[in-house]
Structure formats: structure tokens, C-alpha cells
C-alpha positions as CSV (number, residue, x, y, z in Angstrom):
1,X,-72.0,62.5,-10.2
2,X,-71.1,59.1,-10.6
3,X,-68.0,57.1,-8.9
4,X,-65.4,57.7,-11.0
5,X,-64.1,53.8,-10.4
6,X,-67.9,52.1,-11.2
7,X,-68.2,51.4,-14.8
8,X,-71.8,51.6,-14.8
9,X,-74.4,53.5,-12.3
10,X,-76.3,50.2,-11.6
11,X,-75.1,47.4,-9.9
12,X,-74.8,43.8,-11.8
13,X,-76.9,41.4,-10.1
14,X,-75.3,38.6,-9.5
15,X,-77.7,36.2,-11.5
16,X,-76.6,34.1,-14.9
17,X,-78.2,37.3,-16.9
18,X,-75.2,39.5,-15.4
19,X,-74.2,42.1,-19.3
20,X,-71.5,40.3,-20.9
21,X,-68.4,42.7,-22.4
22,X,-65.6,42.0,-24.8
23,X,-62.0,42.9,-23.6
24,X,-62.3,46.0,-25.7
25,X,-65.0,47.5,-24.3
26,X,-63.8,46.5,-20.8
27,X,-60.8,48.2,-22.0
28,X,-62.2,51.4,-23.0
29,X,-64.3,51.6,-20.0
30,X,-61.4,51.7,-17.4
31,X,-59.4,53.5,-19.8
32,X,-62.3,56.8,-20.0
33,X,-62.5,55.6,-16.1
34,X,-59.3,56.6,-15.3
35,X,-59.1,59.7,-17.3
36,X,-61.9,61.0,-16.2
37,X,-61.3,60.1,-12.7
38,X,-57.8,61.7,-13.2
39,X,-57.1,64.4,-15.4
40,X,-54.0,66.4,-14.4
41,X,-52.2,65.0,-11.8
42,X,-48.4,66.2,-10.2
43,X,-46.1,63.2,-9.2
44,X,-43.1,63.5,-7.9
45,X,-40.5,60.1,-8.2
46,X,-37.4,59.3,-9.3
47,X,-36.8,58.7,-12.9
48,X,-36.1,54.7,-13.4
49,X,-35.1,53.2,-16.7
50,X,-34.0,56.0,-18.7
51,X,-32.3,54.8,-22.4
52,X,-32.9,58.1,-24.3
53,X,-35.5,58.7,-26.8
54,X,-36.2,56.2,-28.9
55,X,-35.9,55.9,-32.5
56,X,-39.5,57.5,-32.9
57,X,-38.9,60.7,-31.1
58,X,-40.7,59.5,-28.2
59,X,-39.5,58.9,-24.7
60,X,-40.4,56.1,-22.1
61,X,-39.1,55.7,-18.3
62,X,-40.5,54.9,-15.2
63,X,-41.4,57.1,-11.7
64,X,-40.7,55.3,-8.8
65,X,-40.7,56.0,-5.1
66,X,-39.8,53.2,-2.2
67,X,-43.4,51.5,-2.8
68,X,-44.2,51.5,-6.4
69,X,-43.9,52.6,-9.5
70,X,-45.4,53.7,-12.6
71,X,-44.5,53.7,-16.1
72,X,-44.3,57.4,-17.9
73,X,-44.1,58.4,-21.9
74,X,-43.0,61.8,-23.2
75,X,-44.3,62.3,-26.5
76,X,-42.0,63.4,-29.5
77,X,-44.1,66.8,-29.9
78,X,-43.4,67.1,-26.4
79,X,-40.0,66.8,-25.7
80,X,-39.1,69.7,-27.2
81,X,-41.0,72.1,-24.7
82,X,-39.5,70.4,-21.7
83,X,-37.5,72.5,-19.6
84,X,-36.3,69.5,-17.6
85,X,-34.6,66.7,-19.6
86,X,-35.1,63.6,-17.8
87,X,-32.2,62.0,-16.5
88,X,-31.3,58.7,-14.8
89,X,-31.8,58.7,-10.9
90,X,-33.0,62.2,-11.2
91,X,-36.3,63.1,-8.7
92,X,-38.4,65.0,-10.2
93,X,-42.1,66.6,-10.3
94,X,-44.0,65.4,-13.7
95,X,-47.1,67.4,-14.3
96,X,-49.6,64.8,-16.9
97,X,-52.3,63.0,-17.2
98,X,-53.3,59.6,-16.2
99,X,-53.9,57.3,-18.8
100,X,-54.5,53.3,-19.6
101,X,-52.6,51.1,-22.1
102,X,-55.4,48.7,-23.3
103,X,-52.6,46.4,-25.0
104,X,-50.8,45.2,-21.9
105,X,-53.4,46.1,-19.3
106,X,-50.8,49.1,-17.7
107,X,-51.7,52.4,-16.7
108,X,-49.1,55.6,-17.7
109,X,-48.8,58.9,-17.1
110,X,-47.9,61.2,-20.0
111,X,-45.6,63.7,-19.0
112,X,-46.1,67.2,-20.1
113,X,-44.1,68.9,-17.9
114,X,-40.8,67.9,-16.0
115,X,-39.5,69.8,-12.8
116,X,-36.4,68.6,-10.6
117,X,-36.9,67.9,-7.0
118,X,-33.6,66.6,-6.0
119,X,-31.6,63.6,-6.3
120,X,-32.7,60.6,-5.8
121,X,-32.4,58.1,-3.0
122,X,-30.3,55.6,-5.0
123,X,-28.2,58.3,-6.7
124,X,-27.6,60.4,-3.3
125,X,-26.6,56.8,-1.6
126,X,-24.4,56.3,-5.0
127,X,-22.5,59.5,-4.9
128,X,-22.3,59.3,-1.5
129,X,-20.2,55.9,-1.7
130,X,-18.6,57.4,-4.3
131,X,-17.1,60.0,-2.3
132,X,-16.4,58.5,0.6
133,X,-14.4,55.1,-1.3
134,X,-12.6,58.4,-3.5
135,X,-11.1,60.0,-0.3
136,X,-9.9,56.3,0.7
137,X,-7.9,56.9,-3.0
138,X,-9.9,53.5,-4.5
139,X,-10.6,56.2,-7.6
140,X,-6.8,57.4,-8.1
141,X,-5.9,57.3,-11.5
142,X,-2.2,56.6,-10.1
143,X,-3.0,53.6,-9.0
144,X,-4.2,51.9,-12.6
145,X,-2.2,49.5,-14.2
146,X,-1.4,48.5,-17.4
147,X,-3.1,45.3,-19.7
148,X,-0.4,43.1,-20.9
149,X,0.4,42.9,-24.1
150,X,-0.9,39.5,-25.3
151,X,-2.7,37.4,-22.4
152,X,-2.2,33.8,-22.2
153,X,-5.0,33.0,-19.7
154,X,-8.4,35.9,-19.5
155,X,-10.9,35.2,-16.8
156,X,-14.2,36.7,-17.7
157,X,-16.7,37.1,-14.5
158,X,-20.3,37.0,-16.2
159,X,-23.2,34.9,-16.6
160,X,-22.3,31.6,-18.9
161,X,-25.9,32.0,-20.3
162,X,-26.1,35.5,-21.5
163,X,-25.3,36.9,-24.8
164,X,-22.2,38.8,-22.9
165,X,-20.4,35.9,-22.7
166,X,-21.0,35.0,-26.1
167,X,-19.9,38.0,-27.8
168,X,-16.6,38.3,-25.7
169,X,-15.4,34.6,-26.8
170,X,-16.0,35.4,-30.2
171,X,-14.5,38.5,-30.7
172,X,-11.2,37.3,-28.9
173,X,-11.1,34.4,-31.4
174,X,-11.1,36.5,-34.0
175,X,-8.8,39.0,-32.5
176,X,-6.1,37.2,-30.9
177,X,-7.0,32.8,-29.8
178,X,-6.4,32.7,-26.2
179,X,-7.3,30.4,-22.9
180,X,-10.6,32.1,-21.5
181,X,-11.3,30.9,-18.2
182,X,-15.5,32.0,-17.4
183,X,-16.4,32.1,-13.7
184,X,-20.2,31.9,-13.8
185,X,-21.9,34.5,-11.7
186,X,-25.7,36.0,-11.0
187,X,-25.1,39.4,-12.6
188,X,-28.6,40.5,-11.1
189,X,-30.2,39.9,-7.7
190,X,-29.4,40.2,-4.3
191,X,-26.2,37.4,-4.2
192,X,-25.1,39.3,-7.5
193,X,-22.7,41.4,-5.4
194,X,-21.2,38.6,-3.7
195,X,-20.8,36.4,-5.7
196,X,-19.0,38.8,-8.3
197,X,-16.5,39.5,-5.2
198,X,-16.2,36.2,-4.7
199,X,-14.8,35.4,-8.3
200,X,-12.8,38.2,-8.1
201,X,-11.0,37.6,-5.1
202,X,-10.9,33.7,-6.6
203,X,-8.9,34.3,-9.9
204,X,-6.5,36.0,-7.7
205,X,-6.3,33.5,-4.9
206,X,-5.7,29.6,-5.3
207,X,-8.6,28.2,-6.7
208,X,-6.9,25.0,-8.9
209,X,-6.8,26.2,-12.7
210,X,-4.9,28.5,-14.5
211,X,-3.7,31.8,-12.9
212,X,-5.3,34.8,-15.6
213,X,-3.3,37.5,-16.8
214,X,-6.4,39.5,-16.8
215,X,-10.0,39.9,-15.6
216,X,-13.0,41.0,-17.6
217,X,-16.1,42.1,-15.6
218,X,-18.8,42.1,-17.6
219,X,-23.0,42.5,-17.9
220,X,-25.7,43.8,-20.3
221,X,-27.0,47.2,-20.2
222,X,-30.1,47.6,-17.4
223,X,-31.6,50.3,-15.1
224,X,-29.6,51.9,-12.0
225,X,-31.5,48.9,-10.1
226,X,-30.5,46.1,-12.3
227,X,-26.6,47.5,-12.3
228,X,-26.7,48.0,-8.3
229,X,-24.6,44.7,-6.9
230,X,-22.0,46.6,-9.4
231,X,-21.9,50.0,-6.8
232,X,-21.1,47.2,-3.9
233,X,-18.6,48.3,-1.2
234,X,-17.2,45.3,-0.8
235,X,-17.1,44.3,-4.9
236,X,-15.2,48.2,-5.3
237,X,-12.9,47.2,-2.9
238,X,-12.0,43.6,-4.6
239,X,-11.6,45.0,-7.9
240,X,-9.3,47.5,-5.9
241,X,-7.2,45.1,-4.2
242,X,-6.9,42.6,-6.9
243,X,-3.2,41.8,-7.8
244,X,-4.4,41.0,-11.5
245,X,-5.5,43.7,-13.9
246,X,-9.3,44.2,-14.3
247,X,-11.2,45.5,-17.0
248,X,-14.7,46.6,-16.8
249,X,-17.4,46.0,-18.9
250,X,-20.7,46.5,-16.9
251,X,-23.5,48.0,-18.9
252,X,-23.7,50.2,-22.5
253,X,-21.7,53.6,-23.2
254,X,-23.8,55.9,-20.9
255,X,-23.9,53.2,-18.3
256,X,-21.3,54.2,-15.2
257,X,-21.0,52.4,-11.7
258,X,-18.4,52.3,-8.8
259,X,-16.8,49.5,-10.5
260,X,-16.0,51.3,-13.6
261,X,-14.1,53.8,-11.5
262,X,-11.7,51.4,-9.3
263,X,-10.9,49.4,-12.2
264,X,-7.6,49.2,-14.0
265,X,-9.8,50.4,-17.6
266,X,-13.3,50.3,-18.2
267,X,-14.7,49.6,-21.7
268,X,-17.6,50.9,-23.2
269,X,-19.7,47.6,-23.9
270,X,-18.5,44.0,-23.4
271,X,-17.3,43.8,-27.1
272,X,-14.7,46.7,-26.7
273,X,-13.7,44.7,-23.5
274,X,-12.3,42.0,-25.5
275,X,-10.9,44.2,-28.3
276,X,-9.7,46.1,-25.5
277,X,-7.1,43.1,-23.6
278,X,-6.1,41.4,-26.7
279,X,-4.7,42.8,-29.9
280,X,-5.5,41.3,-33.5
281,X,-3.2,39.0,-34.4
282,X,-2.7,39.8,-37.8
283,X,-1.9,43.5,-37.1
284,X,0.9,42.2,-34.5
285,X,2.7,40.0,-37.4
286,X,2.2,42.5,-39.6
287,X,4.3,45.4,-37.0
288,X,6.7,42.1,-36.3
289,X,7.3,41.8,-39.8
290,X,7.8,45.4,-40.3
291,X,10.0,45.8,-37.6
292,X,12.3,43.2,-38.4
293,X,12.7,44.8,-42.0
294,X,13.5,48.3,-40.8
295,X,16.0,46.1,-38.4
296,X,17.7,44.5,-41.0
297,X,17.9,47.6,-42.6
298,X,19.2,50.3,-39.9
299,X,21.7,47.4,-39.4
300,X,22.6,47.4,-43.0
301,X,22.7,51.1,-42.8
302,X,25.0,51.2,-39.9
303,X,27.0,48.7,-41.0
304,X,27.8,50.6,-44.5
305,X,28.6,53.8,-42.2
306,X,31.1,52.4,-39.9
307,X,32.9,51.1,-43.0
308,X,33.1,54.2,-44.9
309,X,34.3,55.6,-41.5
310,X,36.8,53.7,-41.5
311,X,38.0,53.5,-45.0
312,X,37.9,57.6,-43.9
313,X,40.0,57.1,-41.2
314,X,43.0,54.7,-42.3
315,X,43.3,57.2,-45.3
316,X,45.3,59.8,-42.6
317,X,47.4,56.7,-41.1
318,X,50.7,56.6,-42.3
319,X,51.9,52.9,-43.4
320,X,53.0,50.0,-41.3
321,X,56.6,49.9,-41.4
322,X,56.7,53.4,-40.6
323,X,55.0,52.6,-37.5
324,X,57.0,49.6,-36.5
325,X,60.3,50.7,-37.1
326,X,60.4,53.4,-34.4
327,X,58.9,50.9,-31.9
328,X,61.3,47.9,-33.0
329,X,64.6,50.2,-32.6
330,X,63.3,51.0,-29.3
331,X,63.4,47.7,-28.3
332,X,66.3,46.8,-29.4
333,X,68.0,50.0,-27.6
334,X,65.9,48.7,-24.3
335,X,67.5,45.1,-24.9
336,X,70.6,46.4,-24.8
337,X,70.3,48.4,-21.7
338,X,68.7,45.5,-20.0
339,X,71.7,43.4,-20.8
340,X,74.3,45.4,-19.9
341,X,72.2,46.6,-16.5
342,X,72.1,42.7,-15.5
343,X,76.2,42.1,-16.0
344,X,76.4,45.3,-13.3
345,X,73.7,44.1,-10.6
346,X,75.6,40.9,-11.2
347,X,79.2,42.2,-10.7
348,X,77.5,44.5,-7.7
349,X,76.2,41.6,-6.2
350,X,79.7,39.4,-6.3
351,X,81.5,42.3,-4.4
352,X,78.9,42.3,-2.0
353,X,79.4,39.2,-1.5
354,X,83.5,39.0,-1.2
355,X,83.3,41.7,1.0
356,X,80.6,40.2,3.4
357,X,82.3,36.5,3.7
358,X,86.2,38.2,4.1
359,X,86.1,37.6,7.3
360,X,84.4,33.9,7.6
361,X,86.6,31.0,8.1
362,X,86.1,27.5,8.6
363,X,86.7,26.9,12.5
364,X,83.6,29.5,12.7
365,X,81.3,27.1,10.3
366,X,82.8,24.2,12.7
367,X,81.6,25.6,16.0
368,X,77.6,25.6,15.5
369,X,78.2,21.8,14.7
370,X,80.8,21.1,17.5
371,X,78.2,22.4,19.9
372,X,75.1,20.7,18.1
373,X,76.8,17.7,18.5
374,X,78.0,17.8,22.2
375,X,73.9,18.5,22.4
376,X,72.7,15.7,20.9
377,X,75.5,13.7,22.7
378,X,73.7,14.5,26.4
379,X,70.1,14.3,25.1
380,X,71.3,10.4,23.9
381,X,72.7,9.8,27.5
382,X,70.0,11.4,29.4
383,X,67.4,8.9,26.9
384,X,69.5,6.0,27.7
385,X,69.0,6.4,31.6
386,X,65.6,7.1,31.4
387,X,65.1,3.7,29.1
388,X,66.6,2.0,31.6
389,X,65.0,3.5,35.0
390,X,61.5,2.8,32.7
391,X,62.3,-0.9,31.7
392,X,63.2,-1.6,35.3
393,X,59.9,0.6,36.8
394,X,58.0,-2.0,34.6
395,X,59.8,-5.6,35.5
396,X,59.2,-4.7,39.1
397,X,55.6,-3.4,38.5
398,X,55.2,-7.0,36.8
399,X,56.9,-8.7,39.4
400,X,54.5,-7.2,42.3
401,X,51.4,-8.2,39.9
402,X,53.3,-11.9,39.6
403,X,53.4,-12.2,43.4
404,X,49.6,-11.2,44.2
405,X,48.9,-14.1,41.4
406,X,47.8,-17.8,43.4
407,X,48.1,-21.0,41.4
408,X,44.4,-21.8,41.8
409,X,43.4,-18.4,40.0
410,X,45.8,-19.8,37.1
411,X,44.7,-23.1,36.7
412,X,41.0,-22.0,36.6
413,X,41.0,-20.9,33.2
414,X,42.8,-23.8,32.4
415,X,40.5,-26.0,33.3
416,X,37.4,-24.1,31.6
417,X,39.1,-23.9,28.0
418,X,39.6,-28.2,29.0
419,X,35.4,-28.4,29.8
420,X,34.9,-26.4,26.7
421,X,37.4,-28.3,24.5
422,X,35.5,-31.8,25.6
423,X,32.2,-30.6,24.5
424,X,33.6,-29.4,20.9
425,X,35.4,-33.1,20.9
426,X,32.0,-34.5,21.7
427,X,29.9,-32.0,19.0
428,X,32.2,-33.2,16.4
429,X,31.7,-37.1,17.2
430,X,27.9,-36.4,16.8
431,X,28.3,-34.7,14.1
432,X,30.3,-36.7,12.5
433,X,28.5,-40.0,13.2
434,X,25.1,-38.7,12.1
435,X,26.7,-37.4,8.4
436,X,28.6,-41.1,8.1
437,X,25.2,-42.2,8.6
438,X,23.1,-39.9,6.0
439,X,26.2,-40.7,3.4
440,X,25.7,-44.5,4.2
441,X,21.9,-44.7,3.2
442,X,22.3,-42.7,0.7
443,X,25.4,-44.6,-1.3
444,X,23.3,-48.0,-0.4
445,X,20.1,-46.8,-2.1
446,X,22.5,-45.5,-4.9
447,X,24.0,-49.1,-5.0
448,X,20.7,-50.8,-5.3
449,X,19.1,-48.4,-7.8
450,X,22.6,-48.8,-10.2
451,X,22.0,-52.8,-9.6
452,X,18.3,-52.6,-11.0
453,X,19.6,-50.1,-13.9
454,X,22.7,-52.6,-14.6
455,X,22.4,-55.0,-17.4
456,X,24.3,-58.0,-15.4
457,X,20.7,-58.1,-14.1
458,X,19.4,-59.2,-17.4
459,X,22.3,-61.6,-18.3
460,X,21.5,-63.4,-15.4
461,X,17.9,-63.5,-16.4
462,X,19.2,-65.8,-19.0
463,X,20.1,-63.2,-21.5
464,X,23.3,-62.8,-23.3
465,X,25.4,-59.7,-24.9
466,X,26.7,-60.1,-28.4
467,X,30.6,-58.6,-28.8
468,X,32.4,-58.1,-31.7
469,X,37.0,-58.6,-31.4
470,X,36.9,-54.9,-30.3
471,X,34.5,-55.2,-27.5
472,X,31.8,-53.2,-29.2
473,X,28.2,-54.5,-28.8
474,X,25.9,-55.8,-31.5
475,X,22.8,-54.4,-31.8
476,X,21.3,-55.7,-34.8
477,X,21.9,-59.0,-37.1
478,X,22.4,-56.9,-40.2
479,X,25.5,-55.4,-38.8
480,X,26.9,-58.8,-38.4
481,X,29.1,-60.0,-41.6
482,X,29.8,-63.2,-43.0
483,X,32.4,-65.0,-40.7
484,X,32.4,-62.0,-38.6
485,X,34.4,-63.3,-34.6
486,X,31.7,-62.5,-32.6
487,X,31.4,-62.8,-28.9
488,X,28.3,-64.0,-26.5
489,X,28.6,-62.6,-23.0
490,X,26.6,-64.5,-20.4
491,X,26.4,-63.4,-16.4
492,X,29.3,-66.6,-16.1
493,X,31.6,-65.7,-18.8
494,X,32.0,-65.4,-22.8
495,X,31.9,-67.7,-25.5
496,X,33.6,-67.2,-29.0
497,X,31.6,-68.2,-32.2
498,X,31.6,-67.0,-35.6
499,X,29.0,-66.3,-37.6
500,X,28.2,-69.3,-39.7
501,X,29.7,-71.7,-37.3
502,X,28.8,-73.8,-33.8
503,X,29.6,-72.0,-30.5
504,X,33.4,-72.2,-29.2
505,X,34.4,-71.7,-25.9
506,X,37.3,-69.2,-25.3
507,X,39.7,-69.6,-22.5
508,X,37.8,-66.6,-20.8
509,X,35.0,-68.8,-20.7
510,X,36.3,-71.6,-18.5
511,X,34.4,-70.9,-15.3
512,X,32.9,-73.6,-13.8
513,X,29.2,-74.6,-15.4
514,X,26.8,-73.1,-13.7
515,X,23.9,-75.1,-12.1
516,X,20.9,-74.0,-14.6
517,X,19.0,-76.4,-16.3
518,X,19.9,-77.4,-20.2
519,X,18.2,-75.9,-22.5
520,X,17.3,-77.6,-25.6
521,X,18.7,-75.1,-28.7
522,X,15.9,-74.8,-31.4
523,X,18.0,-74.9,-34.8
524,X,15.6,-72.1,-36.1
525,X,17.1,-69.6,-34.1
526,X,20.3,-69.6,-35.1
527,X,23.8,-70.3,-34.0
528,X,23.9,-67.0,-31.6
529,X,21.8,-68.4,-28.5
């Protein structure tokens, strides 16, 4: 018999004329290889993968042990004469035959026959954690809190890229618009578990946004291997701990891990998550709305039945006088009383009085001040002499200090406030000098700048000021009428002309001539210069 693994009896040589095969006959080869190689086989693993059966009747899941695995089918005429369902994590025997899938180059077992052979490893290490964190009370149903009503801040632990995510934001915006806060995590892997804890344990510590009013764990559906980092000790005991409420949302419906159970409430799928910590918004103004009008009416109704109460009750009271008048007359009688009680405690009180002062009389009201008197006489005399023995105590106490005194010691001071009084004396003359000085400069550089600035300057240049009677000044020949006294002011004096006349001299002007050289006075300039 040939080897079950050689395709053909003869070996290919290993020349350029080696048989060349299509991919389907290569197929088919290893596929009638394989069965014939392996008809019925027995293979005991744990059942991986396990959704159901699918929408054509059949069934697909994997075997796996700690090496490797292998993918199994259950055919839809085949299911039915199972005596073992298969179930997620469960170890069982699977009596088939070995088989290829040409399509994707995978080999298969097809399951005839199903028996159990125990739990697996990962769902005997599962329940074991889950005993041992439900004695420590992590499971207690006591222990779960409730959602708040509407949250203003939702963290959401998932991965930002998935479809999770996406779903989650969009059904709370059309629920109920709130601040979702996503805390990006690896949601499969080996740093899955850790990092989840970490986000955890961040939205409830200080990590610099927004504290969240609740926490949405979340993930896709996947095998008991992809959902693992979810059955963490450390993660259960986060979500325990946590101060804020958690919901979970890890996997589909069937889907359950350690999580789910130490949460506050786990939801089906990430979708009910989000349906599940906010309400719709329309729904809570519509119960607002409806409130407030069954409100306004109880309070209506409430209203209208006190008031017919007490319309009820004032029909048995009798009327109002008949109720004052009885009170009034009482107080009048207890006026009376009171009035006539207060003229006896007053008459009482006079007797008592006559009868305690009957035997008072005035030399008795004289002796406490006869004797308060010849007190304060000897307290005065006993001050007097003790003024005097202190005055005189002092004069000799000043005398002694006098005697101890020597002239020198007197006239030492003296002569220091002298020395001091010289050298403020001297201060002062400095002072005094050096400011006579600065003033003297400065009113002598004054005094030259007003002589350049001073129009005597320019007279004596040769010029002269015209004047009218009123000793106002001339500044233009227009201004000047016919016959107008004018005056010419020169740096020696002032001469009177009028206009349309020869110069005059007035009596101011008869200062000696001064010693300038005549000049000869052109007629076309007129009779001003």
C-alpha cells in the first residue's frame, strides 16, 4: 500500500520535465489524501468559538487543546442525532472524519458524534476565579448601585476604532445629548486587561477632565479567548472598587465574563448599554409635562375641597357678635377688678409704710452723716501730714543730689551746646553766602538778557518810537490822522511834532544834545525822522 501522505507512487525527478498540476487537482489530491489516510478519527478538545448554528442549519466551532487547534463542522442532518450539544469551553470527545477545505487550504473534521469529557482548562480556571472572587462578596447583588437618572459626563472604556464605540455615541445622541468622555483601550491582547484597569481606576481618580457620572465597559462579541483580559483579577476587582457606577457591555447576549458579574448592570450588547444609562429625551418631557398637569390639577382639586370644607364648617358657627360679646363683658368685668385690686395693693402698701417709718425721726437720719463726716474730717488731716512729710522727703532728697553736683560737671554741658551753637552760626554763614552768590549771577544774567530784549537798545541804535498825547505807540502811518500831536521818542528824550508840520521840541526834550553826528534829513521821508 502506498504512503498515505505521497501523492503519487513515483518520485518527481527533480529535472525541468517535473508533471505540472493545477491548484485543483493539487487540491483534490491532498483532499482524497487525507481521507483516505484518515477515515474515522476520536479527538478529544475543548470546544472554541461556539455562536450557535447558523442560519443554514449547520454548525461550525473549533477543537483546541494547549498546542493547536482545528476547525470542526456539524452538519444540519447531523445535529439533530447528537446526544451532546456543543457548548462553549466544553471538552469533549468528537468521533468524525478528517477532511480538507480546498477553498481556503484548511483541513476539518466533521463531527458525527459528540461526547463530554470534562470542563475545559479555561472554563475550570474561569469558574474557579469565579468562586473564589464570589466568597470575597465581589458578586453580591447588595452591593450594586443604581445609574443616575440623566448623566452629564459618560466615560466609555473601548477601542476608539471599533464599531462599538460608534454605535454607543450614536444611540445616546438620539436618546438623550450628553458629554461622552472615550478612554481608548486594546480590548484584545495580552495589555488588554491592564490597560482596561487602568482606565477604570483613571475615571475615578484625578486624571484632568471631567469627573463621569458613569462608566460604560464595552467590546464586540468574540470567543472565550478573545473575551479573557475581561475574566482579569485585577480588572473584577477595579470594576468592584470603583466609586462610579459601571455598566457592562462586553460581548453579545449569550456572552458572560467576571466582569459582567461585579458590575453595577450589565447590558446585553453595547447598544442596550447606552439605552441603558440614558433615558430618551422626548419620553422625559413628555412624563414632565404630564406630571405638571396632573399637579396643577390635584392642586386644583385640593384646593376646591378645602373650600367646600370650609364653607361646611362656618355653616355650624354661630355669628360674630355672639361670639364677641361674651368675651368683651368679660373684659370689662376683669378691668374692673384690676382697678379696684390696684387702689387696695396701693392703700396696703401706704400703711405698710406709716407703720414701718413711726418710729424714724430726724436726729437718726443725722447720725450716719455726723459720723461720715467726723470720717472724712481725719482722713483730710491724716492726707495733709502725709503731703507734707512727702514734699519735705523730696526737698531733702534734692538737696543731697544738689550737694554731690560740682560746678565743672555743670558747666560742661554748657560749654558743648556753645561748640555746637558756633558750628550752626558758621553752617548758616556758608550757607547763606553761597545762596547770595547763586541769586547774584543769576539776577545779573537776568539783567543783561532784559537789556538785549529792551527796546532802549534800539533807540540808541539811532531809532526812534512814535507816541500819540496818550502815550500809546504808533505802529503804522495809516493810523496817524491829519494834524494828529504825535510824539518821537529818541534814547535822549522826546520831541513833539504834528503830522503835517516841522519837528518841535517839547520841554521834555531839553537834555543836552548829544554828541552824534548830524544827519542830513532827506525831504522824501517825511517829517517823522
Amino acid at each position: 500500500m502506498a504512503d498515505p501522505f505521497t501523492l503519487f507512487e513515483d518520485e518527481r525527478p527533480a529535472s525541468s520535465n517535473a508533471a505540472e498540476f493545477t491548484v485543483s487537482e493539487l487540491s483534490r489530491a491532498v483532499k482524497r489524501t487525507v481521507e483516505d489516510g484518515f477515515g474515522y478519527v476520536r479527538v478529544r478538545g475543548e470546544i472554541g468559538g461556539f455562536r450557535g448554528r447558523h442560519s443554514s442549519g449547520h454548525c461550525y466551532f473549533s477543537l483546541k487543546d494547549a498546542d493547536a487547534t482545528i476547525d470542526a463542522v456539524v452538519w444540519k442532518g447531523a445535529w439533530s442525532k447528537l446526544a451532546t450539544k456543543p457548548e462553549e469551553g466544553l471538552e469533549v470527545i468528537a468521533t468524525g472524519r478528517l477532511t480538507t477545505y480546498p477553498r481556503s487550504s484548511k483541513y476539518q473534521i466533521v463531527v458525527d458524534n459528540l461526547e463530554p469529557a470534562g470542563l475545559g482548562a479555561l472554563m475550570k480556571l474561569l469558574e474557579e476565579r469565579r468562586q473564589k472572587l464570589a466568597a470575597e462578596g465581589l458578586f453580591d447583588e447588595a452591593r450594586r448601585r443604581p445609574l443616575p437618572l440623566m448623566p452629564r459626563v459618560i466615560g466609555v472604556v473601548t477601542s476608539p476604532t471599533g464599531a462599538v464605540i460608534r454605535d454607543i455615541l450614536h444611540r445616546i445622541a438620539d436618546r438623550f445629548p450628553a458629554h461622552v468622555v472615550v478612554w481608548p483601550v486594546r480590548v484584545q491582547g495580552e495589555t488588554s486587561a491592564a490597560e482596561v484597569t487602568a482606565a477604570v481606576q483613571g475615571f475615578a481618580g484625578d486624571y484632568g477632565g471631567p469627573r463621569p457620572d458613569v462608566i460604560i465597559v464595552a467590546r464586540g462579541g468574540g470567543s472565550v479567548e478573545d473575551l479573557w483580559g475581561y475574566n482579569d483579577e485585577a480588572l473584577v476587582r477595579a470594576v468592584a472598587a470603583s466609586p462610579i457606577p459601571i455598566v457592562s457591555a462586553v460581548g453579545h447576549e449569550t456572552d458572560w465574563t467576571l466582569v459582567d458579574h461585579a458590575a453595577d448592570h450589565r447590558a446585553p450588547t453595547p447598544t442596550g448599554a447606552a439605552e441603558r444609562v440614558v433615558p430618551v429625551r422626548a419620553e422625559c418631557l413628555a412624563t414632565l409635562a404630564d406630571r405638571a398637569r396632573r399637579l396643577d390639577t390635584a392642586m386644583a382639586t385640593h384646593l376646591r375641597h378645602r373650600a367646600e370644607h370650609l364653607r361646611f364648617l362656618s355653616r355650624g358657627l354661630p355669628p360674630g357678635p355672639t361670639l364677641v360679646d361674651p368675651l368683651r363683658q368679660r373684659l370689662d368685668i376683669a378691668a374692673d377688678r384690676a382697678l379696684a385690686a390696684l387702689f387696695k395693693q396701693t392703700a396696703d402698701a401706704r400703711h405698710r409704710w406709716l407703720v414701718a417709718t413711726r418710729h424714724l425721726s430726724p436726729a437718726i437720719a443725722h447720725r450716719p452723716v455726723e459720723r461720715a463726716g467726723d470720717r472724712l474730717a481725719m482722713a483730710s488731716a491724716r492726707l495733709a501730714r502725709a503731703a507734707d512729710g512727702t514734699l519735705a522727703d523730696r526737698r531733702a532728697a534734692a538737696a543731697r543730689t544738689g550737694a554731690r553736683l560740682s560746678p565743672h560737671l555743670l558747666a560742661r554741658p554748657v560749654a558743648d551746646q556753645r561748640d555746637r551753637l558756633a558750628r550752626a552760626v558758621q553752617r548758616r554763614d556758608r550757607v547763606a553766602t553761597h545762596l547770595l552768590a547763586t541769586l547774584r549771577h543769576r539776577l545779573t544774567g537776568i539783567d543783561k538778557l532784559l537789556g538785549a530784549l529792551s527796546y532802549t537798545a534800539v533807540l540808541d541804535r539811532g531809532f526812534a518810537l512814535v507816541r500819540r498825547g496818550d502815550d500809546s505807540t504808533v505802529r503804522s502811518a495809516a493810523a496817524v490822522g491829519k494834524g494828529e500831536a504825535l510824539q518821537l521818542q529818541f534814547a535822549d528824550g522826546r520831541v513833539a511834532v504834528v503830522e503835517g508840520s516841522g519837528p518841535a521840541r517839547s520841554a521834555a526834550a531839553q537834555s543836552p544834545t548829544p554828541r552824534r553826528r548830524s544827519r542830513k534829513v532827506d525831504d522824501r521821508q517825511g517829517t517823522l525822522l
